[in-house]
C-alpha positions in Angstrom: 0.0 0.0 0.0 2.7 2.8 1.2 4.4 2.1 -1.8 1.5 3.8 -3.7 2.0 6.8 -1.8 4.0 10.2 -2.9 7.6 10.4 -1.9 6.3 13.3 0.5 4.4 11.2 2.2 6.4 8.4 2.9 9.4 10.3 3.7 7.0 11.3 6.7 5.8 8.0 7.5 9.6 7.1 7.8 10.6 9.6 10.2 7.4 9.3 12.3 8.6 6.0 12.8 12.7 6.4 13.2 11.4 8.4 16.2 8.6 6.1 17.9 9.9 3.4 19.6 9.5 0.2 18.6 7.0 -1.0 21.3 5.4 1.9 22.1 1.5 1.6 21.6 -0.9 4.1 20.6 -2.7 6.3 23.9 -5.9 6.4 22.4 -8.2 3.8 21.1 -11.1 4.1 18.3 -13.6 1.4 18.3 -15.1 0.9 15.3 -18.3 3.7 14.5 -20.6 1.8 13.8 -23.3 2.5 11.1 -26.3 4.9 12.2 -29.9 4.7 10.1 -28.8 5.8 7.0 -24.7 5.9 6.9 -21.9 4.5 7.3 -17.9 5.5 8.5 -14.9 4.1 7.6 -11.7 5.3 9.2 -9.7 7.5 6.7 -6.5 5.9 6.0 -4.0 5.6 3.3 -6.0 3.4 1.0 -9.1 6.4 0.8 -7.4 9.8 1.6 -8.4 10.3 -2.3 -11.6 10.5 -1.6 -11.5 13.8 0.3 -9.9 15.1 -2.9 -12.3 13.7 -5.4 -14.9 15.3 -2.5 -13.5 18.6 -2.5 -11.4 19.6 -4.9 -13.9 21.4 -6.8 -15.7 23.2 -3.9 -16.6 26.8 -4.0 -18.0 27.0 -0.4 -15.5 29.2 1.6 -16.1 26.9 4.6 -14.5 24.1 3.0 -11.1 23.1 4.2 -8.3 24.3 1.8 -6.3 21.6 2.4 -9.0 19.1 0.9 -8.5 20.7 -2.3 -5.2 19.6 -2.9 -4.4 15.7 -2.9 -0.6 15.9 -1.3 -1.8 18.0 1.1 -4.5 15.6 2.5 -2.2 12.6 1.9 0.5 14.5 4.5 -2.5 15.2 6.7 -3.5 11.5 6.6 0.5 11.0 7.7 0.0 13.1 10.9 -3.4 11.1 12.3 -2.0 8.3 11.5 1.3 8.4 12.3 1.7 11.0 15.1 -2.0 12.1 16.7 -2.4 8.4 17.2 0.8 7.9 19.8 0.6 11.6 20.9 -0.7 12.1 24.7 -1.8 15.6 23.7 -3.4 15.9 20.8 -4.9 12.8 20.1 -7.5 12.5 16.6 -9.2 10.2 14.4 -11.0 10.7 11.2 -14.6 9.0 9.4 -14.9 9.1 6.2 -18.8 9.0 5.8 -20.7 7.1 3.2 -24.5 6.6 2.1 -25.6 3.9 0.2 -22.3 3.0 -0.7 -21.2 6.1 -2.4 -18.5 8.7 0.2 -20.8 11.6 1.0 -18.3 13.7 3.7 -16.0 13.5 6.5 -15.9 13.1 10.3 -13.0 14.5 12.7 -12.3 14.3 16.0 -9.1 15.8 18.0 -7.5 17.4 20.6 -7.9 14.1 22.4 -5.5 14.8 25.5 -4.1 12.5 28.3 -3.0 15.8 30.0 -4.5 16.4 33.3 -3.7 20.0 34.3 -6.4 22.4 33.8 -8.8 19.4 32.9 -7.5 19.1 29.3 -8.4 15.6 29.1 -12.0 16.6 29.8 -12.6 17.7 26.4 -12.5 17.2 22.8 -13.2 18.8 19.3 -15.1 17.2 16.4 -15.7 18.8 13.1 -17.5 17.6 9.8 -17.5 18.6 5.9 -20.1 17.0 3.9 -20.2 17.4 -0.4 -22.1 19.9 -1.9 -24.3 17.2 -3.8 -25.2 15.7 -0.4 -26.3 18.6 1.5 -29.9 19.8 3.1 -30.6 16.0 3.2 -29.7 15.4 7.5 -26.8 13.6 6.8 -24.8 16.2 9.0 -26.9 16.2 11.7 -27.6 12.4 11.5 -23.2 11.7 11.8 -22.5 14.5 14.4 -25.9 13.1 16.5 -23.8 9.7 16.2 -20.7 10.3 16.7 -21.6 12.7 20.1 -22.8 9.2 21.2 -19.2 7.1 20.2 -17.2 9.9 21.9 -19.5 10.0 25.1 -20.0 6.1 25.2 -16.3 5.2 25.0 -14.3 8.2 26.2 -15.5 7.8 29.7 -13.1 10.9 30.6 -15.0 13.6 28.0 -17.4 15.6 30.0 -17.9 18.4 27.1 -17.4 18.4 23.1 -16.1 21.6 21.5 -17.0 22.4 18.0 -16.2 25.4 15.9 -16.9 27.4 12.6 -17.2 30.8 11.0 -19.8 33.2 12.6 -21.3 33.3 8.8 -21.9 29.8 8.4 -25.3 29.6 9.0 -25.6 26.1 7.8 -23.1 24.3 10.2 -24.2 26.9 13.1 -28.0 25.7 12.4 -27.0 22.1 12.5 -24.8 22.1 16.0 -27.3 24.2 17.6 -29.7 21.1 16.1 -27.6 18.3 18.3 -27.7 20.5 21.1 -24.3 22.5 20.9 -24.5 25.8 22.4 -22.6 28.9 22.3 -19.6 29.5 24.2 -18.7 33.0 24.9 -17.5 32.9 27.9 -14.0 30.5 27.3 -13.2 31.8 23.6 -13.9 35.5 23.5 -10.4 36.6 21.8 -10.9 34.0 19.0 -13.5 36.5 17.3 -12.4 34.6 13.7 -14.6 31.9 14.6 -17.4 31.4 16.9 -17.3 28.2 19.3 -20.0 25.7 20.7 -20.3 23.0 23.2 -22.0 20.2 24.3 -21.6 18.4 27.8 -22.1 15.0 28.7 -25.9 14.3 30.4 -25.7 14.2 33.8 -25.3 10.7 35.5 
């Protein structure tokens, strides 16, 4: 598979690895997401990180990522989950790719996983979501986020709250957070005026 990769790419995996020791084992485990009613997730890895191209590449929303419009820059972006957030104590992340009815139809993320216990860093987390132009104003955004607020609550027993974040003009992502129950936060991110920040905390047991 790596052999398919640019030269970019797996120069990075290489020195990832020259630098991890041999035994060491990753902080944070993903259990599989498992499909909800209408979608499915498949972890974004080295064999799909096209897809986000073939997704993206062609977007005129401004909201879009930038780097998903350009293929090496995904593929080194696929390098750093998978080679670095996965053994990092700190900023721990995992990516979905999401599909309907067989066809990819967007992406999951979820970071700033942290084993860090000053300040209650390993309290929270940050999830974010893109999904394709042709597959939007159907639910599917509000149907993965609903789910995967679930995964990250059932098995991150630590997680009391989920961050999320986006530009004070995008109405659309703003509507569908506030949808799943995310509300504003102005009280812990009033310098970052570039973007406007929600949360959502765990039910009470």
């Amino acid at each position: 598979m790596e052999q398919q990769l640019s030269q970019k790419m797996q120069d990075k995996i290489t020195f990832y690895r020259s630098m991890r020791r041999e035994e060491a084992r990753p902080f944070f485990e993903f259990p599989p997401l498992l499909p909800s009613v209408r979608l499915q997730y498949l972890p974004l890895d080295y064999d799909n990180y096209h897809i986000l191209h073939e997704l993206f590449a062609e977007e005129d929303n401004p909201f879009i990522n930038l780097e998903f419009k350009e293929k090496e820059k995904i593929g080194i972006y696929v390098v750093d989950l998978r080679e670095f957030a996965k053994f990092s104590p700190k900023r721990g992340a995992f990516d979905w790719l999401i599909y309907w009815e067989g066809q990819p139809i967007g992406v999951l993320h979820l970071f700033d996983l942290s084993r860090e216990r000053a300040n209650g860093k390993h309290k929270k987390c940050t999830i974010g979501f893109s999904i394709g132009q042709k597959f939007r104003r159907n639910g599917f955004a509000f149907e993965a986020i609903s789910h995967q607020v679930e995964y990250i609550f059932e098995h991150f027993g630590d997680i009391e709250r989920i961050i999320a974040y986006t530009f004070p003009n995008n109405k659309a992502s703003i509507g569908v957070l506030k949808k799943v129950g995310f509300a504003l936060n102005t009280k812990d991110y009033l310098s970052m005026d570039r973007y406007s920040f929600f949360e959502k905390w765990r039910a009470k047991r």
